[in-house]
C-alpha positions in Angstrom: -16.5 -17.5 24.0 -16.7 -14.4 26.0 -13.0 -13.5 24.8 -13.5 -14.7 21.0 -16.8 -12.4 20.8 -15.1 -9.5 22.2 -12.1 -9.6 19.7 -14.5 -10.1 16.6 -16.3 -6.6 17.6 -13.4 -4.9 18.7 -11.8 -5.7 15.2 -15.5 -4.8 13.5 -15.0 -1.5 14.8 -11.5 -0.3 15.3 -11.0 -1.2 11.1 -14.4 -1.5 9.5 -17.4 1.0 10.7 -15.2 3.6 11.9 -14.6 4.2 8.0 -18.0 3.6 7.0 -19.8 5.4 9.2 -18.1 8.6 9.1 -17.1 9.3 6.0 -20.2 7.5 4.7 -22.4 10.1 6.8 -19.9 13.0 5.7 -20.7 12.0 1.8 -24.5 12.0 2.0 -23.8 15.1 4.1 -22.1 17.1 1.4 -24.5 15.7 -1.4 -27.5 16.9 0.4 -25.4 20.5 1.5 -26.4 19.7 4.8 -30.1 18.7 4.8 -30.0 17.4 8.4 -29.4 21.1 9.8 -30.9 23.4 6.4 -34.2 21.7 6.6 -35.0 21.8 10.5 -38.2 23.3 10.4 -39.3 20.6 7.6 -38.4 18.1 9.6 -41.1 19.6 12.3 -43.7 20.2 10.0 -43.6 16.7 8.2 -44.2 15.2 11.8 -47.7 16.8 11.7 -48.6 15.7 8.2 -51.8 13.6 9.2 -52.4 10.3 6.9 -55.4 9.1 5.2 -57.9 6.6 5.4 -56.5 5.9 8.9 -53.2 4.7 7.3 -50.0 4.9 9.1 -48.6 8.6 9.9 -45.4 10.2 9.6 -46.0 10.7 13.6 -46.5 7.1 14.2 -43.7 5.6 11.7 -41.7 8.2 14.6 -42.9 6.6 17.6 -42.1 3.2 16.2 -38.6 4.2 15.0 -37.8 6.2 18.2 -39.6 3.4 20.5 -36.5 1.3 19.1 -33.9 4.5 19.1 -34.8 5.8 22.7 -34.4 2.8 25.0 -32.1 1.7 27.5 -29.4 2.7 25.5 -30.1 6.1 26.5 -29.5 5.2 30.2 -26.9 2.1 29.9 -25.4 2.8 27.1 -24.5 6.1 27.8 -23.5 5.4 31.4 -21.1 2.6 29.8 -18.9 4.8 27.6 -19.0 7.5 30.6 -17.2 5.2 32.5 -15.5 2.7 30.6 -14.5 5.8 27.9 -14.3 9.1 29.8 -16.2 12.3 29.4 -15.1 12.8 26.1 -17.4 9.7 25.0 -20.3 12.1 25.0 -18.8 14.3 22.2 -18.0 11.5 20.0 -21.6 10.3 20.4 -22.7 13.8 19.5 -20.7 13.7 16.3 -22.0 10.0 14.9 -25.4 11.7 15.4 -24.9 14.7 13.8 -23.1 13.2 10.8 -25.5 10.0 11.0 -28.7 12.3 10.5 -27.8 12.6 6.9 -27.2 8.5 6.6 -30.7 8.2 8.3 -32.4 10.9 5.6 -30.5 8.8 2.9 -31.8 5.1 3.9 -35.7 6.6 4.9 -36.2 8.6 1.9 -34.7 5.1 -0.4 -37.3 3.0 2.2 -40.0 5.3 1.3 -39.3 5.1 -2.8 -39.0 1.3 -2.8 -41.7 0.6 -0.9 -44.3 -2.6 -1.3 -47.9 -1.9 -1.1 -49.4 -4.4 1.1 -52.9 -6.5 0.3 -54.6 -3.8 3.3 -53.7 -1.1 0.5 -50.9 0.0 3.2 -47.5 -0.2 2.5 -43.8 -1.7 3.7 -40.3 -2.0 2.8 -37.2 -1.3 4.2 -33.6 -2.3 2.9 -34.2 -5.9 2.2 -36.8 -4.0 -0.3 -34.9 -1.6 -1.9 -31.6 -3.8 -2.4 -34.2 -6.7 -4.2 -36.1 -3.8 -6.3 -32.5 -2.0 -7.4 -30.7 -5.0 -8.0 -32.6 -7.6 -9.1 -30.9 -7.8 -12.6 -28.1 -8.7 -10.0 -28.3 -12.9 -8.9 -26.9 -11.6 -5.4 -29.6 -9.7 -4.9 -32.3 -11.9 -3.3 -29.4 -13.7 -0.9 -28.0 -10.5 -0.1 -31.7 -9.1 1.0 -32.0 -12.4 3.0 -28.7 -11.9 4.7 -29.9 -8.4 5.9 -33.2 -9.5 7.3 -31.3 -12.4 9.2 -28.8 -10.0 10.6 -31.8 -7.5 11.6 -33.3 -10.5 13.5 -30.4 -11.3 15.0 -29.6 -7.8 15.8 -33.2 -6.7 17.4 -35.0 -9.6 17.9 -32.0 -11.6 20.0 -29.1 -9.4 20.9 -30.9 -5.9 21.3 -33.8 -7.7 23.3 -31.9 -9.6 25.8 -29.9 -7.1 26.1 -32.6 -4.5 26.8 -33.9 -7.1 29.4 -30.5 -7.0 30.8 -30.3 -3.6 31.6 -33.3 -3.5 32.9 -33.5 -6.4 35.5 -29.9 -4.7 36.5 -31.5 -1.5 37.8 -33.3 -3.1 40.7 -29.8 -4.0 42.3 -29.9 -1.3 44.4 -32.4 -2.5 46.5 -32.5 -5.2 49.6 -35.0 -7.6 48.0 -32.1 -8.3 45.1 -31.4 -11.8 44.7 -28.4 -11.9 42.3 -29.5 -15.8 41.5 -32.9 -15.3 41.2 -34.5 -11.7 40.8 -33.2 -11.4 36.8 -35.2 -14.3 36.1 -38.2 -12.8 37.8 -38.2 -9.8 36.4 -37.2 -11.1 32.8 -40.6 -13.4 33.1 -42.9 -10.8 34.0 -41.5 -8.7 31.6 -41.6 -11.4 28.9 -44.8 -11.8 29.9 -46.3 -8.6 29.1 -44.4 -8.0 25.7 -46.3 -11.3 24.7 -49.5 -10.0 25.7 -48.8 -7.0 23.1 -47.1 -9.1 20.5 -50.0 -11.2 20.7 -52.5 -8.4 20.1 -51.2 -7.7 16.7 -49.2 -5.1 14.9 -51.7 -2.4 15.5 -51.0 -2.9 19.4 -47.7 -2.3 19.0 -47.7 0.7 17.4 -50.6 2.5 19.5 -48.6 1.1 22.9 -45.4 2.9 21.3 -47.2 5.8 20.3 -48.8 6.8 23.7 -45.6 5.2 26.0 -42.8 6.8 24.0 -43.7 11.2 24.4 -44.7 10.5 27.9 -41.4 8.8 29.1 -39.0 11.6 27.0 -40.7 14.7 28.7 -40.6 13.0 32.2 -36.9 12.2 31.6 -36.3 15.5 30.3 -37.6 17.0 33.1 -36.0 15.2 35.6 -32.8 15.3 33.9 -33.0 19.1 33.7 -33.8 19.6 37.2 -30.6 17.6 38.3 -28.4 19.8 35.8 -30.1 23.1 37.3 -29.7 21.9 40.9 -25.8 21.1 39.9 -25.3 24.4 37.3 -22.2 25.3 39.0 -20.6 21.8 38.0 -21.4 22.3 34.1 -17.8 24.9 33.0 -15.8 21.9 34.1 -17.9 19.3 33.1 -17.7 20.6 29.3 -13.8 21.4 30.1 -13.5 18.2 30.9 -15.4 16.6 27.5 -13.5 18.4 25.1 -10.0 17.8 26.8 -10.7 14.2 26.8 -12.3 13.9 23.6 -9.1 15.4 22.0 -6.8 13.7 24.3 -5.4 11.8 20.8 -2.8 9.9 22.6 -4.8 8.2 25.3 -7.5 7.2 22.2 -4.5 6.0 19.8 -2.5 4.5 22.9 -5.9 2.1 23.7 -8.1 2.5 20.6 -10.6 0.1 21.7 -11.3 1.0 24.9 -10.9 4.6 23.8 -13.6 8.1 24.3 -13.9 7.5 20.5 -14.4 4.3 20.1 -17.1 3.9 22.9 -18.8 7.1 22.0 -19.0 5.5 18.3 -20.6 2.5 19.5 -22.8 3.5 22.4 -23.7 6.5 19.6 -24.5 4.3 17.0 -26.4 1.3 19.2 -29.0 4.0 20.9 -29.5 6.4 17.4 -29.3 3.5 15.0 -28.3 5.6 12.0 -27.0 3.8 8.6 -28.1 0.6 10.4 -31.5 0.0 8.4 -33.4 -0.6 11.1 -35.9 2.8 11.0 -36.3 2.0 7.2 -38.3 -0.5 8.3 -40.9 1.6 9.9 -40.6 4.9 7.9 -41.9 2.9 4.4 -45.2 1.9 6.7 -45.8 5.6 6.8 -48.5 7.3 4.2 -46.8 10.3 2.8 -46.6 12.7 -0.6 -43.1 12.8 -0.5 -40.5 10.1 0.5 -38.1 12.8 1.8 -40.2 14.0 4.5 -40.5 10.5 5.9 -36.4 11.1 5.6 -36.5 13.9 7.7 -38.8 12.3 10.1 -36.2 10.0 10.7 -33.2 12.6 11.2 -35.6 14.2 13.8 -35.6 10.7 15.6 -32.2 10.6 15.5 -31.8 14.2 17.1 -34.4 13.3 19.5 -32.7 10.1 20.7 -29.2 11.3 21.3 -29.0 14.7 21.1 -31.4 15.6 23.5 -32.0 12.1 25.4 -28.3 10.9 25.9 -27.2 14.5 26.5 -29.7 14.2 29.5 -28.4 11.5 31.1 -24.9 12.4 30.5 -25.5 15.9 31.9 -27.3 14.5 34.3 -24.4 12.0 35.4 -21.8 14.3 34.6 -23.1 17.2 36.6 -23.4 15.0 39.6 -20.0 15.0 41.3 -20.2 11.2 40.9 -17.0 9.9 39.6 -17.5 7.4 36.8 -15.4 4.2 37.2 -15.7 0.5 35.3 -17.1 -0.8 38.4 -20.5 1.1 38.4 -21.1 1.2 35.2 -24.4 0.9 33.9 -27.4 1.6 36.0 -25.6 1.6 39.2 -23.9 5.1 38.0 -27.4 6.1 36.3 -28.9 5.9 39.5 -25.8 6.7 42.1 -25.8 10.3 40.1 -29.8 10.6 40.7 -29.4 9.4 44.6 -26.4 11.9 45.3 -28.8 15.4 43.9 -32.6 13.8 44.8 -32.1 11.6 47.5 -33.8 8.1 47.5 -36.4 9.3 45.1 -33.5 9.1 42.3 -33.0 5.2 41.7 -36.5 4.9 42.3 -37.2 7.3 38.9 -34.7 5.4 37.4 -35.8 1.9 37.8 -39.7 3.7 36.4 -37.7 4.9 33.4 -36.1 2.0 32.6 -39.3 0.2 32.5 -41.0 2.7 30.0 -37.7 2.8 28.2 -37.2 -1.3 28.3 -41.2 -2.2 27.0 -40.9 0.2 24.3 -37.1 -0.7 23.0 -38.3 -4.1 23.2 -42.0 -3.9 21.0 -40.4 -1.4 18.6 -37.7 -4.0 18.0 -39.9 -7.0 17.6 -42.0 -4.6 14.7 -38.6 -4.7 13.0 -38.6 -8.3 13.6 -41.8 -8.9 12.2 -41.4 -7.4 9.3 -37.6 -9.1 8.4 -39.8 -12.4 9.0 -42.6 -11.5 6.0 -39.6 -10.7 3.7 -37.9 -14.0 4.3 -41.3 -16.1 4.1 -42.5 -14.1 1.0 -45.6 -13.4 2.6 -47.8 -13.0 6.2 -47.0 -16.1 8.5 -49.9 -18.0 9.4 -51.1 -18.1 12.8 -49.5 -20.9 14.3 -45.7 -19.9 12.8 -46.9 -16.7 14.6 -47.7 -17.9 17.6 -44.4 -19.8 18.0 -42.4 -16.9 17.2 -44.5 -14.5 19.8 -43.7 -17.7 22.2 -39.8 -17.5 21.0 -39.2 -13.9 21.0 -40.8 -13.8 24.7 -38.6 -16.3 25.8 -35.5 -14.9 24.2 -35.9 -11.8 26.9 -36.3 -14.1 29.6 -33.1 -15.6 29.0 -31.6 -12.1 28.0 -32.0 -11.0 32.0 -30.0 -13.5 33.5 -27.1 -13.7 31.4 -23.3 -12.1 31.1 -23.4 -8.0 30.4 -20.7 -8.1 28.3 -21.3 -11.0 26.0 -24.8 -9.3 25.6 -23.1 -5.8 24.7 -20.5 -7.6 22.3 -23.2 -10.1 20.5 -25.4 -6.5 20.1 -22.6 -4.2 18.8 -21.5 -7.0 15.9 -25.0 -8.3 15.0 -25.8 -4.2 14.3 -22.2 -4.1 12.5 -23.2 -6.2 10.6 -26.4 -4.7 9.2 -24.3 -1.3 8.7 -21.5 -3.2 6.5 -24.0 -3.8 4.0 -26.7 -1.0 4.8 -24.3 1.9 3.6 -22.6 0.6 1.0 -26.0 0.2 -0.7 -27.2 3.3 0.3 -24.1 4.7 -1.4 -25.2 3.1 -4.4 -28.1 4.1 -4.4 -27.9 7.3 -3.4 -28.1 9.2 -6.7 -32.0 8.5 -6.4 -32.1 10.1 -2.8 -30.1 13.0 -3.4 -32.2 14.0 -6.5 -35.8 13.6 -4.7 -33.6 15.8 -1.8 -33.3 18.2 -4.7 -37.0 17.9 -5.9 -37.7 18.7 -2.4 -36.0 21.7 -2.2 -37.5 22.7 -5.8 -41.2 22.5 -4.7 -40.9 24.0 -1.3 -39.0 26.8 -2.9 -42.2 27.2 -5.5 -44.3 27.8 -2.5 -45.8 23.8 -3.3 -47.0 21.3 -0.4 -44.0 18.4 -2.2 -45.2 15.4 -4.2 -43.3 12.8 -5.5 -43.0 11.1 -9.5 -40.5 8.8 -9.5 -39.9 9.2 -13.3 -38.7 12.6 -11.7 -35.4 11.2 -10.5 -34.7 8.9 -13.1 -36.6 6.1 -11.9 -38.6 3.7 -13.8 -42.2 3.3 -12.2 -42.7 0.1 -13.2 -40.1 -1.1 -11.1 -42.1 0.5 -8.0 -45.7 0.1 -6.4 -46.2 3.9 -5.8 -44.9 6.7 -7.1 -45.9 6.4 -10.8 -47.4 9.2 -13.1 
């Protein structure tokens, strides 16, 4: 099984995503001239936008999104393409960032248009919304929507949360009270535990827990990550020597594509920033704003935030170490063997902290994703008992998660999120005409000195069709 899996994601990504991520990111990148760099400061100030009536903000839809983003993908993930990929792994996962901030613009600003207005007067969506709404003269709409919110269960609520409960349980290995047959399940209890407490207390919980958890774990890994680069500065002129030689090295990546700098720094990238995957659609069309593109670049911020400043700190941080990155430490044990070697025994210790606040967060952002793929299948709010055995479900689902094979976890992730891409951006493609011109309304009303608001009929879209945005 372990074998069969393995080929199916290889093949998913050496022929399939490689294409569509790239030169689908390069495409909205040229039709917006760049909007993921050009509008920076934007990005900044639409975090601040407050909301009304105690609606969802632009600031919370980011904690949400990045609770999901910045998780231990930022630790794991990046120590697994260090050393199954090289140092070179780091570039490529800059480059699906930077080119993936445009897909992430593209798919907020359509989740944001589309958007359902919920019986609270708050609102939802995501891109089982918007490929229902656009297509629905299509018959292949409604299964195709379906299809997507299965996938995005499949992809958060199973493979990314037993993964995430993976990862974390593996971070205790390094001390004496490790019981390889019994600790994982231990620790996946009492963590399944406590996400069930949250999940039980509602929707609300989860986004107040993600809101206060997920600044407060960045800065203190930040921090500490800095510190370890500062104490190491000598290291860092051969460290970046040594990521652009191997991220060019095209013979090695063409001579073992799947197991090449390129390929792992493409799916580590893409499996801690998320972008194109239309997850973070999900939570920007909860948020209460004037203009659907500045939930968009809310979400290219994210993105930034996740890996260009959070995996570059635990790559520096590895990197700058003197630790030499081999297949047989990787995961936490290099995470922490890099942290041990500068800071002494404090290091693992951090780690294992980290990982908690990293792990709880990954794991209630995802299951707000889930949550919401579950009210577009049903048609409506699940009553309390379907709830209750889902909360039950999804808690049990990251007990079993700690116990089981690293690798099948990694492979079920990386083709479950595939998946959701294959179909995510060639509908965003589609429908991407709409985006790029409320991109260019934007930049119209900014550049008239105005505070942006949005008329669908603007961009060529019928308001009938939508439940906001009308004259």
């Amino acid at each position: 099984m372990d074998a069969i899996i393995s080929w199916i994601s290889n093949a998913l990504y050496d022929y399939v995503l490689i294409i569509l991520l790239v030169l689908g990111g390069l495409y909205f990148t040229v039709r917006t001239k760049g909007a993921q760099f050009r509008l920076l400061g934007a990005q900044l100030k639409s975090v601040t936008e407050k909301s009304k009536d105690g609606k969802v903000s632009s600031f919370q839809a980011l904690m949400v999104s990045t609770a999901s983003r910045v998780g231990t993908g930022n630790i794991i993930g990046v120590s697994t393409a260090i050393c199954l990929g090289g140092f070179g792994a780091v570039l490529w996962m800059w480059v699906i960032a930077i080119i993936g901030g445009a897909s992430a613009l593209i798919e907020s600003t359509l989740a944001q248009i589309y958007k359902r207005k919920g019986k609270d007067g708050g609102c939802y969506g995501g891109p089982a919304y918007y490929i229902e709404t656009a297509f629905k003269k299509r018959k292949i709409a409604r299964p195709l929507a379906i299809v997507f919110s299965i996938l995005l269960i499949l992809t958060y609520g199973v493979g990314f949360n037993m993964l995430a409960s993976f990862n974390l349980q593996s971070t205790f290995e390094v001390f004496n009270f490790y019981n390889a047959d019994l600790t994982p399940w231990i620790i996946g209890g009492i963590v399944a535990l406590f996400v069930g407490i949250c999940l039980f207390g509602g929707g609300k919980r989860i986004i107040k827990t993600t809101s206060t958890l997920v600044p407060l774990m960045g800065v203190a890994y930040i921090l500490v990550a800095l510190v370890v680069v500062v104490l190491n500065i000598g290291s860092l002129p051969s460290v970046f020597a040594e990521i652009f030689r191997s991220a060019f090295d095209f013979s090695a990546i063409f001579g073992g594509f799947s197991g090449s700098c390129l390929m792992y720094g493409i799916k580590r990238g893409l499996y801690s920033n998320e972008a194109g995957v239309g997850s973070a659609p999900n939570a920007s069309a909860s948020a209460e704003v004037s203009h659907p593109v500045k939930q968009g670049l809310v979400q290219v911020l994210s993105v930034f935030i996740d890996t260009l400043l959070v995996c570059s700190a635990t790559a520096f941080m590895c990197m700058a170490s003197g630790v030499v990155p081999t297949p047989e430490i990787s995961g936490a044990a290099y995470v922490q063997a890099s942290l041990k070697a500068t800071l002494g025994g404090f290091g693992p210790i951090f780690i294992v902290v980290a990982m908690v606040l990293f792990a709880f967060t990954t794991l209630v952002g995802n299951l707000f994703y889930v949550d919401k793929a579950v009210i577009h299948i049903l048609g409506k709010e699940p009553d309390k008992k379907f709830k209750a055995v889902y909360n039950v479900l999804a808690s049990l689902l990251i007990l079993l998660g700690a116990g089981l094979s690293a690798d099948l976890l990694w492979n079920l992730s990386d083709i479950f999120m595939g998946l959701m891409a294959v179909i995510n951006i060639p509908v965003i493609c589609i429908l991407g005409k709409y985006a790029f011109r409320a991109v260019k309304d934007y930049d119209k009303q900014r550049k008239e000195g105005k505070d942006p608001v949005f008329v669908a009929s603007n961009v060529g879209l019928d308001g009938n069709d939508l439940d906001f945005w009308k004259e």
